[in-house]
N, C-alpha and C positions, 0 to 999 in steps of 0.2 A: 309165411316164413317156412322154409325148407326145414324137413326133419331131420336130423341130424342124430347117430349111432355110433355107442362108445365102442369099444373093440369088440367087447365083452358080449354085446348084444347083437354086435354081427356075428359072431363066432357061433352064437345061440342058434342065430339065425340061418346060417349055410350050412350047420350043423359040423360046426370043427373047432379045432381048438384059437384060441388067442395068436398064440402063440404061429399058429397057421399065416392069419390073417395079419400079423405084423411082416411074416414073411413077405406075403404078393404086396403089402405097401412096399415097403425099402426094393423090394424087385420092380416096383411102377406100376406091377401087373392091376392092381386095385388103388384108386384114387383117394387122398386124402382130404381133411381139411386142418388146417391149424386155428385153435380157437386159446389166442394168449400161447399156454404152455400147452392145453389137452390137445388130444390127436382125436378126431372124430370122423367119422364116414357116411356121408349121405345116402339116407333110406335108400333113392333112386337106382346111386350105384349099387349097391348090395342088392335090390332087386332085376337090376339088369343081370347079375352073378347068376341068381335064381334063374330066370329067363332063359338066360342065351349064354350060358358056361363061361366060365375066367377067360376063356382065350378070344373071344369076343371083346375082351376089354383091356385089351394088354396096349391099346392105343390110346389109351385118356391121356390128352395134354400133352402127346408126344410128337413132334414131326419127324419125318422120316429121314433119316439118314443117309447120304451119297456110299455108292458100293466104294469099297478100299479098293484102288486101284493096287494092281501087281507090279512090284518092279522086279528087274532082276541087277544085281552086283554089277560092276561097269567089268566090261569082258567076259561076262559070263552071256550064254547066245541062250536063247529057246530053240527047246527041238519039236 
């Protein structure tokens, strides 16, 4: 069974606040799990943090999105 980390103890863990680490959840940057109502974080990912810094892992369960095409206003030209 996978190890499973309350906020509290990642926070412990990366050395920051809770309060931090709810942050990079709701941003995506850091992946969750939902157990019922509790919010828990796998040992793995919080060791990949350790590892290989947040921005390493700003892709969990994310696919990548099409660039916003430009338009421009009807009549208006590029220059």
């Amino acid at each position: 069974m996978e190890q499973l980390l309350t906020v509290e103890q990642a926070a412990d863990t990366l050395a920051c606040e809770p309060s931090t680490i709810r942050k990079w959840m709701s941003q995506g940057r850091l992946p969750r799990v939902k157990v019922g109502r509790l919010t828990r974080l796998r040992a793995r990912d919080v060791a990949d943090v350790v590892a290989h810094g947040l921005a390493d892992t700003r892709s969990f369960g994310r696919t990548s999105r099409p660039a916003v095409a430009h338009t421009t206003a009807p009549g208006v030209a590029l220059d």
